[in-house]
Structure formats: structure tokens, C-alpha cells
DRENDO-1510 file (C-alpha; in Angstrom, 1 decimal, always signed):
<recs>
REC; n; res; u; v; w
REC; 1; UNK; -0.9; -7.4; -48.6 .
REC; 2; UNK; -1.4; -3.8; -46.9 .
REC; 3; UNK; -1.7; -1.8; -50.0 .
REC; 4; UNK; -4.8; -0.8; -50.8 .
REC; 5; UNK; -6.1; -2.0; -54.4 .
REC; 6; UNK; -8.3; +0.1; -56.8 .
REC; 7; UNK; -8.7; -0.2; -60.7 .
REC; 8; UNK; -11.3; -0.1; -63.6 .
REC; 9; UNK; -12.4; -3.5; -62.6 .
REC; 10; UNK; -14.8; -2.6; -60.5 .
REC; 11; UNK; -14.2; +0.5; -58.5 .
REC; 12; UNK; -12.3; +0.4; -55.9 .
REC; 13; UNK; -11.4; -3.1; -54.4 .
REC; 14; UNK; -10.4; -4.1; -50.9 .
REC; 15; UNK; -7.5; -6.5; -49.8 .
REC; 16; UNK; -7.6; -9.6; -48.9 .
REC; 17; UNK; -7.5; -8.7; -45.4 .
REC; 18; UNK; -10.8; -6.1; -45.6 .
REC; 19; UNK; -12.5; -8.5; -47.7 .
REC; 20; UNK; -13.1; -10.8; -44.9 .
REC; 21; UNK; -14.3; -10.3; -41.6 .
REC; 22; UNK; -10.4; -10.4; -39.9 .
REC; 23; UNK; -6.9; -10.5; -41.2 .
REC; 24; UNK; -7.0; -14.6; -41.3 .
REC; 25; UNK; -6.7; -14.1; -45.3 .
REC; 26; UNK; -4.2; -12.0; -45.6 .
REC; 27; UNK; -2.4; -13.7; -42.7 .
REC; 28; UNK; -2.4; -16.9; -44.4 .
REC; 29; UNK; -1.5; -16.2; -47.6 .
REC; 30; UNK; +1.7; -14.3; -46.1 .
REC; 31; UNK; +2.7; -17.4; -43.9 .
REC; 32; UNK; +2.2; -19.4; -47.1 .
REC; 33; UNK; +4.2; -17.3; -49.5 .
REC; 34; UNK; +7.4; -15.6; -49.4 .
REC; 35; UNK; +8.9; -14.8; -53.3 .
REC; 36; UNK; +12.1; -13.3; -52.9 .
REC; 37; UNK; +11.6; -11.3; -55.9 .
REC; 38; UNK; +8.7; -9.5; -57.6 .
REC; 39; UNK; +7.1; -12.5; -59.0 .
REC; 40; UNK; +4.3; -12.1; -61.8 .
REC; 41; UNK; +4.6; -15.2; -63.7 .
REC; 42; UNK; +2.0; -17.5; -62.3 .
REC; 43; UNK; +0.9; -18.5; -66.0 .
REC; 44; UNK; +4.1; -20.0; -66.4 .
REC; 45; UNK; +4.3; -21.5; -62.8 .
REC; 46; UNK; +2.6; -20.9; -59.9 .
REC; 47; UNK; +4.5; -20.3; -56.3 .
REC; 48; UNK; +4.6; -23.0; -54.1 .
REC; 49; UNK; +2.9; -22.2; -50.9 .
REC; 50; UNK; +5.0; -23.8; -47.5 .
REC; 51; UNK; +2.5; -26.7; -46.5 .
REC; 52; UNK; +2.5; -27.9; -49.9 .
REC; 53; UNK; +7.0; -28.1; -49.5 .
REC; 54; UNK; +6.3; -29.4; -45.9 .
REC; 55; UNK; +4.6; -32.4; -47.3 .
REC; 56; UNK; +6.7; -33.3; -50.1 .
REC; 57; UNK; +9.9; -33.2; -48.2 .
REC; 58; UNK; +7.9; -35.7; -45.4 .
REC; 59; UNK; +6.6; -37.5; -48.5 .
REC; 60; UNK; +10.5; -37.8; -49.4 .
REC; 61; UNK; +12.0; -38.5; -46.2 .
REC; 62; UNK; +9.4; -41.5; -46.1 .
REC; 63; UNK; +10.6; -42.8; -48.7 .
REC; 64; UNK; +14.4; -42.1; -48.2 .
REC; 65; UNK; +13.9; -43.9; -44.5 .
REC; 66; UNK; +12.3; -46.9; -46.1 .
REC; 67; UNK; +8.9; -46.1; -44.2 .
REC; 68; UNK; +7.0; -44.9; -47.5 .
REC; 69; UNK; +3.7; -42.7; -46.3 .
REC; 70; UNK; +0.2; -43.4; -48.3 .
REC; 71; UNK; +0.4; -41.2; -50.9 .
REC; 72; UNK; -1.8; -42.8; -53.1 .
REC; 73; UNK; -4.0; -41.4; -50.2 .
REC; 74; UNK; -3.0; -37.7; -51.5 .
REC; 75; UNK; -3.9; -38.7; -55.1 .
REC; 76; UNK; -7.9; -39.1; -53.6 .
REC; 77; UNK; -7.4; -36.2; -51.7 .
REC; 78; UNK; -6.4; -34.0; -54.9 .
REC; 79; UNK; -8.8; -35.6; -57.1 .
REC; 80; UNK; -11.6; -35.0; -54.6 .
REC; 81; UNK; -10.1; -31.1; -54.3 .
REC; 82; UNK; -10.0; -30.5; -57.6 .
REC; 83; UNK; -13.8; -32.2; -58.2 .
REC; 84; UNK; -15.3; -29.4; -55.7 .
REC; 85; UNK; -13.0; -26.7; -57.4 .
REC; 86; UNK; -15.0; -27.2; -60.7 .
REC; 87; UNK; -18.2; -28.7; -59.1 .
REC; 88; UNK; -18.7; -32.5; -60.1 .
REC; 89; UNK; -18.3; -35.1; -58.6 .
REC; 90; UNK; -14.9; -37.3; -58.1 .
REC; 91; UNK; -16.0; -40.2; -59.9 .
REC; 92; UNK; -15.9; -38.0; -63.1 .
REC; 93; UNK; -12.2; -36.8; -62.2 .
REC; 94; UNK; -9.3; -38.3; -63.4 .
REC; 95; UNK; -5.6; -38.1; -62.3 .
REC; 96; UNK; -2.5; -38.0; -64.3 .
REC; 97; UNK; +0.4; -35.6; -65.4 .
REC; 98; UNK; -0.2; -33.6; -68.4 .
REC; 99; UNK; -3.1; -32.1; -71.0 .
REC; 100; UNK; -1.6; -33.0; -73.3 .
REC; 101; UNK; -2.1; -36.8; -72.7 .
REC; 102; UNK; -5.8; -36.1; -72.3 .
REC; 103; UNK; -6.2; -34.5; -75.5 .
REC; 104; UNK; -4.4; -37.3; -77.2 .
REC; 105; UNK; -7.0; -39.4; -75.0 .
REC; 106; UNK; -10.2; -37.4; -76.3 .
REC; 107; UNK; -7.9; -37.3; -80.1 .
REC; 108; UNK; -8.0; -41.1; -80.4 .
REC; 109; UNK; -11.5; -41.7; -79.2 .
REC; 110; UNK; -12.9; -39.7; -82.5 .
REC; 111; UNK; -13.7; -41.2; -85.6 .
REC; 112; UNK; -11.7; -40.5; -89.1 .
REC; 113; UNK; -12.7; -37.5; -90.9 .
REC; 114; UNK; -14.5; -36.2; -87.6 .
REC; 115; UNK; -13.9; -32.5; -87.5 .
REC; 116; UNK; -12.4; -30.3; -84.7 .
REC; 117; UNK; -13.3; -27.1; -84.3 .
REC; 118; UNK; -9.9; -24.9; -82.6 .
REC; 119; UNK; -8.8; -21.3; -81.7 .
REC; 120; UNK; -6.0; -20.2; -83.8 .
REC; 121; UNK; -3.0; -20.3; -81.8 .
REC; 122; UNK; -4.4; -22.0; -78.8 .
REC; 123; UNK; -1.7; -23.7; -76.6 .
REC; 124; UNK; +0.1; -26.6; -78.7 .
REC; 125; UNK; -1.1; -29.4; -76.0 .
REC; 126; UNK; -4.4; -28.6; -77.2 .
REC; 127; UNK; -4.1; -28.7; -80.4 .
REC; 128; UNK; -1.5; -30.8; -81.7 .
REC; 129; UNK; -3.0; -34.5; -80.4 .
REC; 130; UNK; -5.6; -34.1; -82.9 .
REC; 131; UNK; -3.5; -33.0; -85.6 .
REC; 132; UNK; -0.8; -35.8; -85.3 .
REC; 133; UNK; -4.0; -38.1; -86.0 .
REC; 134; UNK; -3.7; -37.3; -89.5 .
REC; 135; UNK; -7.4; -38.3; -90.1 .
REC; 136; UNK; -8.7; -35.8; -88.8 .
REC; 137; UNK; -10.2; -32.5; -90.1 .
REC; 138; UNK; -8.9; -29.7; -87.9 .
REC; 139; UNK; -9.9; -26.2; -88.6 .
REC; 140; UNK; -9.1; -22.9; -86.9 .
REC; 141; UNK; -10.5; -20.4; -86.4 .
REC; 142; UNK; -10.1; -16.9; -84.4 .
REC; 143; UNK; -10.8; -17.2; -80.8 .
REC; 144; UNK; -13.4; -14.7; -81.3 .
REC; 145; UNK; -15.6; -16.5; -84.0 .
REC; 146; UNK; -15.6; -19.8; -82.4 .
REC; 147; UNK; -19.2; -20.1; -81.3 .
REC; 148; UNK; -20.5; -18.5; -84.5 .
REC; 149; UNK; -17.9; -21.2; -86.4 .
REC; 150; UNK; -19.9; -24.5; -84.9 .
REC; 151; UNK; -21.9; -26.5; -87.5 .
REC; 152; UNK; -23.6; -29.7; -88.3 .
REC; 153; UNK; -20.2; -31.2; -89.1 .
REC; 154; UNK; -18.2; -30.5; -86.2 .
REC; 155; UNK; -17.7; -33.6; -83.9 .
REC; 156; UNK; -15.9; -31.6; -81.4 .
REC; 157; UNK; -14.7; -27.9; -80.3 .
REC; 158; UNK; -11.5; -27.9; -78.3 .
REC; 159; UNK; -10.5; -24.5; -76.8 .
REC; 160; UNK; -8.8; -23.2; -73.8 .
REC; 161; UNK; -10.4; -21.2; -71.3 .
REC; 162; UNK; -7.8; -18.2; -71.2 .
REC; 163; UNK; -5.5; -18.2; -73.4 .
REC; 164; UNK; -1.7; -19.0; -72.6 .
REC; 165; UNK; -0.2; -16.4; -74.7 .
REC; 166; UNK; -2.7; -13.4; -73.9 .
REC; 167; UNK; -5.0; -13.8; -71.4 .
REC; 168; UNK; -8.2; -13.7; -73.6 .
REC; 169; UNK; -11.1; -15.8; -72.1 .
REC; 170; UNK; -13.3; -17.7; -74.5 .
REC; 171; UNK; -16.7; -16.9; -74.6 .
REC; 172; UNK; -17.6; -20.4; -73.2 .
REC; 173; UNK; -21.2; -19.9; -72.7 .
REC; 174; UNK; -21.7; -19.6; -76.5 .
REC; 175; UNK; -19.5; -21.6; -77.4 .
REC; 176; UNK; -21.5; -24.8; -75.4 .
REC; 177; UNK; -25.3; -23.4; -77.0 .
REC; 178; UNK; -23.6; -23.5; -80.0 .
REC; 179; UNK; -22.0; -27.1; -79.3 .
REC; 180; UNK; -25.1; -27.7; -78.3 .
REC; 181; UNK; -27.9; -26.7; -81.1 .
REC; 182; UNK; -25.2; -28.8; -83.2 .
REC; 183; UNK; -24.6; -31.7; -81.6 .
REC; 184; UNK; -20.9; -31.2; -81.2 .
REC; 185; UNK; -18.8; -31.9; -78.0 .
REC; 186; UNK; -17.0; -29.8; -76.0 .
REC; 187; UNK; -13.3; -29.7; -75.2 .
REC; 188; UNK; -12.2; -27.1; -73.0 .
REC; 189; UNK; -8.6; -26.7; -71.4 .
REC; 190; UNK; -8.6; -24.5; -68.0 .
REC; 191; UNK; -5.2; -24.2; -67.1 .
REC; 192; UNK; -5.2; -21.1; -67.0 .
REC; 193; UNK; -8.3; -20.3; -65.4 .
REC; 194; UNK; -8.7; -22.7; -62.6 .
REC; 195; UNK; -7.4; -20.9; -59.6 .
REC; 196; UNK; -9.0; -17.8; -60.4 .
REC; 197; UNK; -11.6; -17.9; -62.8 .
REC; 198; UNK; -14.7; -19.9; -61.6 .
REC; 199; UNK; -15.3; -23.1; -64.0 .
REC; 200; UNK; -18.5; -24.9; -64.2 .
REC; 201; UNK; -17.0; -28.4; -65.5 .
REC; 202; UNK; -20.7; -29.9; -65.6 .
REC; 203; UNK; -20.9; -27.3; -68.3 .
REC; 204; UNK; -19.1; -29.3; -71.3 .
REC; 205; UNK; -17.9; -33.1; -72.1 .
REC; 206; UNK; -14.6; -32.6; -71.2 .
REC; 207; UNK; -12.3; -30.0; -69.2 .
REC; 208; UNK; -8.8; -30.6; -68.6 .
REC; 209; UNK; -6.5; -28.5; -66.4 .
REC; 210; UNK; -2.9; -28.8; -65.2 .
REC; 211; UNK; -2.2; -27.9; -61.7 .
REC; 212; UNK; +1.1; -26.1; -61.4 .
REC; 213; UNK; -0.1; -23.1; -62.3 .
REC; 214; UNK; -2.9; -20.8; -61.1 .
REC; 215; UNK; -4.1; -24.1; -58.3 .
REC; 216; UNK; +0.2; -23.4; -57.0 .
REC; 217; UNK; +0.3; -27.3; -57.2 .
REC; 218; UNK; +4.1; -29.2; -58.0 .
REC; 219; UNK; +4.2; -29.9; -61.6 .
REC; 220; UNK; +3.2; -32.9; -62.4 .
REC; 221; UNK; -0.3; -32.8; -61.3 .
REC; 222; UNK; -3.2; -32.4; -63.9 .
REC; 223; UNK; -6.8; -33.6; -64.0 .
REC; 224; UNK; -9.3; -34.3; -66.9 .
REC; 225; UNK; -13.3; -34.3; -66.1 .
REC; 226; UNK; -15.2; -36.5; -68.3 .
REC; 227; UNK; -19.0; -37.0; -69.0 .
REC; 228; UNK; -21.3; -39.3; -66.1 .
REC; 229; UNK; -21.3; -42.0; -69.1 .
REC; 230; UNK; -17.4; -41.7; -69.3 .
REC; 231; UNK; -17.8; -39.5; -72.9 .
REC; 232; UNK; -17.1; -42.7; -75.1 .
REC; 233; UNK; -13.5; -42.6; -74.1 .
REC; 234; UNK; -11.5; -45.5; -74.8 .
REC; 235; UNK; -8.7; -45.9; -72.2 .
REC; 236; UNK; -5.9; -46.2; -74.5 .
REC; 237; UNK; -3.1; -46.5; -71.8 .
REC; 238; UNK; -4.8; -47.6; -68.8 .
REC; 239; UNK; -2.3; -49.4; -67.0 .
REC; 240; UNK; -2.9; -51.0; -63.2 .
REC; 241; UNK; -3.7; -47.9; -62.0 .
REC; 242; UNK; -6.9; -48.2; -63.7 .
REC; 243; UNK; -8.1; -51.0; -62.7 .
REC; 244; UNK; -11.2; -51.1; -60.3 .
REC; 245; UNK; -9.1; -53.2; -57.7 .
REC; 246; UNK; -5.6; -51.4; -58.5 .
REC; 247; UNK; -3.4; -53.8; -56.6 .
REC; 248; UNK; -5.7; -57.0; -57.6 .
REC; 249; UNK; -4.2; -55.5; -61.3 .
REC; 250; UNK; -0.5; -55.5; -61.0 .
REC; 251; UNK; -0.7; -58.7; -64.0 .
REC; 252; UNK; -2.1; -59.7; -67.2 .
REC; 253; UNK; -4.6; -57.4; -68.6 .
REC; 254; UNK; -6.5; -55.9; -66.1 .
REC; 255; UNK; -9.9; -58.1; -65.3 .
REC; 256; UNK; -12.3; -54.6; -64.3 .
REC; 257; UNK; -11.6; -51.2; -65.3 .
REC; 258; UNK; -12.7; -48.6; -62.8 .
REC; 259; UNK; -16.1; -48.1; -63.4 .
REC; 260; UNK; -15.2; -44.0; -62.7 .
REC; 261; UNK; -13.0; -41.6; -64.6 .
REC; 262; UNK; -10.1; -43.1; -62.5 .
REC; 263; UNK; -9.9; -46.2; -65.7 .
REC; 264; UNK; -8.2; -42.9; -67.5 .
REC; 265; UNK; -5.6; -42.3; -64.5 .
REC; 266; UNK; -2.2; -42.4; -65.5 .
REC; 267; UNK; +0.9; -44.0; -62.9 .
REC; 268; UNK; +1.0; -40.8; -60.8 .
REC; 269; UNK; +4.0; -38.5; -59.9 .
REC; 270; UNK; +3.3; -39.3; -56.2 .
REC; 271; UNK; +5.6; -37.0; -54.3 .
REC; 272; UNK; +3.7; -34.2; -56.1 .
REC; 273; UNK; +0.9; -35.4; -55.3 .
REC; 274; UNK; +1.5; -35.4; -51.8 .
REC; 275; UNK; +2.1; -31.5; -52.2 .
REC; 276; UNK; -1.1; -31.1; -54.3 .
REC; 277; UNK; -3.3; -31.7; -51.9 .
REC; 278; UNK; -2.3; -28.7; -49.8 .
REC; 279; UNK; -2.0; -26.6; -52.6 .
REC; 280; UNK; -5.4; -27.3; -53.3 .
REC; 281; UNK; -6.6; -27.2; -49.9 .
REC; 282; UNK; -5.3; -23.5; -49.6 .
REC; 283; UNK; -7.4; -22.4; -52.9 .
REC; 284; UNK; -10.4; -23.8; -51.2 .
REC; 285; UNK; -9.9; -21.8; -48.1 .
REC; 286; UNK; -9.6; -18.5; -50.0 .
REC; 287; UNK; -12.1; -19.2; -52.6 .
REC; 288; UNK; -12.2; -18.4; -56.1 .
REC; 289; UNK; -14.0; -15.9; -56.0 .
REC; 290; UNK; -12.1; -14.1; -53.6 .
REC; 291; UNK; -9.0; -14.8; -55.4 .
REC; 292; UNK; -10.8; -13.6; -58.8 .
REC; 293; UNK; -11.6; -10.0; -57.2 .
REC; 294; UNK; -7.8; -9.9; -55.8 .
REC; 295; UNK; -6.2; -10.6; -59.1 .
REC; 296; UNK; -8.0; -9.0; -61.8 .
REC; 297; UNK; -7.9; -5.9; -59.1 .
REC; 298; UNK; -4.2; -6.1; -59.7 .
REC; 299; UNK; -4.7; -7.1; -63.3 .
REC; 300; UNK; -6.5; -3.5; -64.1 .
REC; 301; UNK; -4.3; -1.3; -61.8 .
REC; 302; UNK; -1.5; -2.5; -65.0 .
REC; 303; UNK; -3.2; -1.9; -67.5 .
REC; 304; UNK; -4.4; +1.7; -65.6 .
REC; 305; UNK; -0.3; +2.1; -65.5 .
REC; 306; UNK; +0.0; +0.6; -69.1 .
REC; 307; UNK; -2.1; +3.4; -70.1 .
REC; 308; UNK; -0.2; +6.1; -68.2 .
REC; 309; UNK; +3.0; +4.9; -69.9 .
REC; 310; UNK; +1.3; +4.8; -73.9 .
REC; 311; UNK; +1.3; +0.9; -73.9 .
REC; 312; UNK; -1.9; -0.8; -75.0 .
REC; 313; UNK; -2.1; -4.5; -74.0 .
REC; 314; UNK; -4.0; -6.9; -75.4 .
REC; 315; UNK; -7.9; -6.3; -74.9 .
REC; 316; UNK; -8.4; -9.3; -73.0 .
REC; 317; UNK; -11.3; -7.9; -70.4 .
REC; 318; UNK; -11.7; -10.0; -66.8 .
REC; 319; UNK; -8.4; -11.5; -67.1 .
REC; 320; UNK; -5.8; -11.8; -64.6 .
REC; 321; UNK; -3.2; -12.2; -67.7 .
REC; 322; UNK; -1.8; -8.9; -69.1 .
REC; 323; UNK; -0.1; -9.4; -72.3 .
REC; 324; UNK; +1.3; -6.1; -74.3 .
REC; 325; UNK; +2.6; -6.6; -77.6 .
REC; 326; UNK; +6.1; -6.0; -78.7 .
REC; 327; UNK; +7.6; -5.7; -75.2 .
REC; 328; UNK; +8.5; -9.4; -74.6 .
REC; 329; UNK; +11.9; -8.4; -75.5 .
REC; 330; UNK; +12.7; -6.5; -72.1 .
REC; 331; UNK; +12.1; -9.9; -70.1 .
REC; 332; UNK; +15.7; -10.9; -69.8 .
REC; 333; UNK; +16.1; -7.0; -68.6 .
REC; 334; UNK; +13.2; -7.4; -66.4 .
REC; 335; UNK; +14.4; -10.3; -64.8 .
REC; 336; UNK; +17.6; -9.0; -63.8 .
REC; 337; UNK; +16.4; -6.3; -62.3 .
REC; 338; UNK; +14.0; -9.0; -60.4 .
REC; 339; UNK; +11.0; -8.9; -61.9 .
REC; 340; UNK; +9.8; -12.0; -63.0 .
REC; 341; UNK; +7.6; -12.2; -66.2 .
REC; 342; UNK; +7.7; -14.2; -69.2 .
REC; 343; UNK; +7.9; -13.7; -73.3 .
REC; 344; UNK; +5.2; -15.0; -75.3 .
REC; 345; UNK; +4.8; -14.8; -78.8 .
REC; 346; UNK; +7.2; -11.7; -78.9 .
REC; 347; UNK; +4.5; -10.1; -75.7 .
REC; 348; UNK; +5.6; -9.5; -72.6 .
REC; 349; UNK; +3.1; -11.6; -70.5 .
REC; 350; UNK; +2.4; -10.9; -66.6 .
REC; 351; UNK; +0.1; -12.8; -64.5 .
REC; 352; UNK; -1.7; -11.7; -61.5 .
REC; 353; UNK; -2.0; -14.0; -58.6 .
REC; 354; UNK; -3.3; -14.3; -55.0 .
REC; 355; UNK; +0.8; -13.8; -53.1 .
REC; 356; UNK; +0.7; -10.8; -55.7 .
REC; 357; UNK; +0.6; -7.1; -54.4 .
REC; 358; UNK; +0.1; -3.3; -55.6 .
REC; 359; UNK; +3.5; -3.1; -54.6 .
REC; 360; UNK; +4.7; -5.4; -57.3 .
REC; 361; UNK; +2.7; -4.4; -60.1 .
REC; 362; UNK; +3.8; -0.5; -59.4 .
REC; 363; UNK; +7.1; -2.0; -59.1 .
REC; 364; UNK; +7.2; -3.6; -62.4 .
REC; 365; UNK; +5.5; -0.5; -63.7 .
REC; 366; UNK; +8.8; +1.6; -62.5 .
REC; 367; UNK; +10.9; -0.7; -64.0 .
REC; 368; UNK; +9.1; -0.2; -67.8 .
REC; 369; UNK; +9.0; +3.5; -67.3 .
REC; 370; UNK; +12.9; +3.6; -66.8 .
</recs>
């Protein structure tokens, strides 16, 4: 974390030690992380930082000795982390495992022939729950033309924040007017966004995220935020989990749903839980925003070097995601020589994240230049 950072961004950045006023950033985030290669595939899967480890192999042990800690206790604590990461409140936050769950979730609460308005080749948990209805009428669209795409008929637009295989951000601002001067609901999926890209959640009906990316959670981990009036969700698999009294709901069908967005919890994957909360502890004592500057700093000193070399990436502006076409072929290359980024949709994809350095994008710059 030495180097200094520059780029197009925004002129010349600082790192996170001279952003603040001592070295207690850059400190932590070097006790925290230690990749033993040049990692730049956070939009795959996020580094886990050492407290987070710590806690799941107690969480473990706990369990292996017989003497099993709360970690239904970590569950609160993530939910309550996450709720102040996207600024609602917890009661709106609910816990589970996967996006894809909670589209199916938001999928089976529409009516037949309700349309959904997508982005063409969004990430398949977005898309395919409402598609596998078979009542539904899904149209796509280009990322780029979904607010000017919303009409009287749409019932709901579902759209990720950044998308998976490029980086591009939706323009979420027009998309809601547009939601809203129609009378549609939103979807939004911000899993690859939250972590570094600041997201208003009160902003739209619904925002799912998985944790195990950008937030450096265990997999496992993902959260959905629902309207103050629930959003007309039905909880289709609410087990005893979602019961207002969990442990008075262990039989039968459960008497009292949680009157929160906990009634849409899934059975949680406790042990990575237990991890989660520390994960997401750490992203709240950096802060986004700070972790914004730091990666898309990063972010534009590649595509500076991208430049240099004749490659043009993807124009995905204020992304922390650099994807440039027909390259993702080199990844198994890359990877051997220890650089880790990923291949998507024949674009060689690297991700820019807090434990990320000049050092290692010049390094993988070196490597594409040999």
C-alpha cells in the first residue's frame, strides 16, 4: 500500500494511508490481507480478511468441542451491518444464501402476464427466476436503454447494479424516475457494487446483494432489502426461521411470521455467518467511499496501461471492473504466471479492490505486454 496512485479518475489520488489522518488504514488492511499472488478477481470472490478466518475456525471449534457459540448472534450482527452499508433499517433486511432465491422470491409474488423489464445479458440469477415462470412477459433490453424502455405495462424492472461480465453501472437514478412516472417496481441486484460503490437501498423496492464478493464475506452470505410494507412478498419458503418466535416455531405451521423482512430468511449457513460479521465490520471501518476512491484509482491506472499497450476495454466509466474484449483467453496463461483474473464472456475481466495495489495492476500490465 506504499505506491503512490494516480489515474484519469480524478487526478492524482492518494493511498489509503495519506487519505487519512495516520497510517491506521493502510495498516489494517495489510494486517488483514496477505494474497500470495497478484489477486485481481474480487468479482469472482472477494479475499478473506484474517478476523473474519479467526472467527469461523472458533465458530468451528465450538462446534467440534460440543460447546456451540451463538451464531445466530452473528446472523443479527450481519444483517444489522449490511442495513447501515445500504442505509435502511434492519427490519427491512433479510438473511439467506443466494440472489438467486430472492429473485425467485420477488418472480413468484407477480401476477401472470406481468411484464419484466431486463438488461440483455444481465447475470443468469437475475434473470432466469422470472423466466422459468413461464407466465411471465420478460423483455430485454440493452443495459443502456433501460430507463427510456419503462412503460405503462411494466410491472417490474430487474437489473444489476454493475454488471458481472463488464463492469458497466446502470444508470439507476433514471431508471427509478422512470419506474416511477410508470408505476413499475424496481429490482436491483448489487453484487457487484456493494463494497465499493455506494447504494441507496431506500432508493428502489427491492435490492439484493451476495456477500462474498466486494463486502470479502464467506460465501454463503447474501441479503435482500424489501419495501417498509414487506413489497407484497409472499414468503414462499419460510421455514422456522421465519417465524416471529423462531424456536416457539420448530412445529406445525408456523403460528406468526416475523412481522420484519426476517419472515423471508432462509435456514442460514451459520459458520459463515460467524465470519460475515467481521468482514463487514472491516468495510465499515474503511468506508465506502474510501474504498471507491482506492479502487477505481487502480481501476483507471489499467485502463491508462490498457491504452499504452493498444487494448480498449469496455467503456464502463466509474467502475472498479475492467473488462477488455477478446483477451479472456490469456487467463489460464495469466494465472500461471500468478495473476489472478477471470474469463467472461470471452473478456478478460479484472477487479479492483481495497488489498489491491499499483504494484499489482503494473504487474499484470507487464505480464500482457510480454
Amino acid at each position: 500500500m506504499d505506491e503512490e496512485i494516480s489515474g484519469p479518475h480524478s487526478g492524482p489520488m492518494e493511498t489509503f494511508a495519506q487519505a487519512s489522518t495516520s497510517e491506521n488504514l493502510r495498516n489494517l488492511v495489510r494486517a488483514e490481507f496477505a494474497p500470495k499472488n497478484t489477486y485481481l478477481n474480487t468479482a469472482s470472490t472477494g479475499l478473506l480478511p484474517a478476523r473474519a478466518v479467526a472467527a469461523m475456525r472458533t465458530a468451528v471449534q465450538s462446534v467440534a468441542d460440543g460447546q456451540s457459540q451463538d451464531m445466530f448472534a452473528d446472523v443479527e450482527a450481519s444483517r444489522s451491518a449490511f442495513a447501515r452499508l445500504v442505509g435502511v433499517s434492519d427490519r427491512r433486511v433479510a438473511a439467506g444464501a443466494s440472489v438467486a432465491v430472492y429473485s425467485g422470491l420477488i418472480a413468484a409474488s407477480l401476477p401472470a402476464g406481468a411484464e419484466v423489464l431486463t438488461a440483455e445479458d444481465d447475470f443468469t440469477s437475475v434473470l432466469n427466476p422470472f423466466h422459468v415462470r413461464g407466465d411471465l412477459k420478460v423483455r430485454t433490453v440493452p443495459l443502456e436503454r433501460i430507463p427510456e424502455s419503462v412503460r405503462s405495462a411494466t410491472a417490474l424492472v430487474a437489473v444489476s447494479a454493475a454488471q458481472s461480465a463488464d463492469g458497466r453501472i446502470a444508470d439507476l437514478p433514471a431508471l427509478r424516475e422512470a419506474a416511477r412516472e410508470h408505476g413499475a417496481r424496481t429490482y436491483v441486484d448489487a453484487s457487484q457494487a456493494t463494497g465499493w460503490l455506494p447504494v441507496d437501498a431506500d432508493a428502489y423496492d427491492y435490492v439484493s446483494s451476495v456477500a462474498f464478493k466486494w463486502l470479502v464475506c464467506p460465501r454463503g452470505v447474501a441479503f435482500l432489502v424489501v419495501p417498509e410494507d414487506l413489497g407484497g412478498l409472499t414468503p414462499v419458503f419460510a421455514g422456522w426461521v421465519a417465524g416471529e418466535e423462531p424456536w416457539d416455531s420448530c412445529y406445525g405451521p408456523v403460528r406468526e411470521l416475523a412481522h420484519s423482512a426476517r419472515r423471508f430468511d432462509e435456514s442460514p449457513s451459520l459458520f459463515s455467518y460467524a465470519g460475515a460479521r467481521h468482514s463487514l465490520a472491516l468495510i465499515e471501518e474503511l468506508g465506502v467511499d474510501t474504498v471507491r476512491a482506492h479502487d477505481l484509482a487502480l481501476a483507471d491506472r489499467f485502463r491508462a496501461g490498457l491504452d499504452r499497450l493498444g487494448h480498449q476495454p469496455v467503456p464502463a466509466p466509474g467502475s472498479a471492473i475492467v473488462s477488455v474484449p477478446q483477451l479472456g483467453h490469456l487467463q489460464p496463461e495469466l494465472s500461471r504466471a500468478g495473476v489472478e483474473v477471470s474469463d467472461r464472456a470471452g473478456n478478460l475481466r479484472a477487479a479492483f479492490h481495497l488489498y489491491n495495489t499499483t504494484s499489482d495492476v503494473d504487474r499484470l500490465l507487464d505480464v500482457l505486454s510480454g
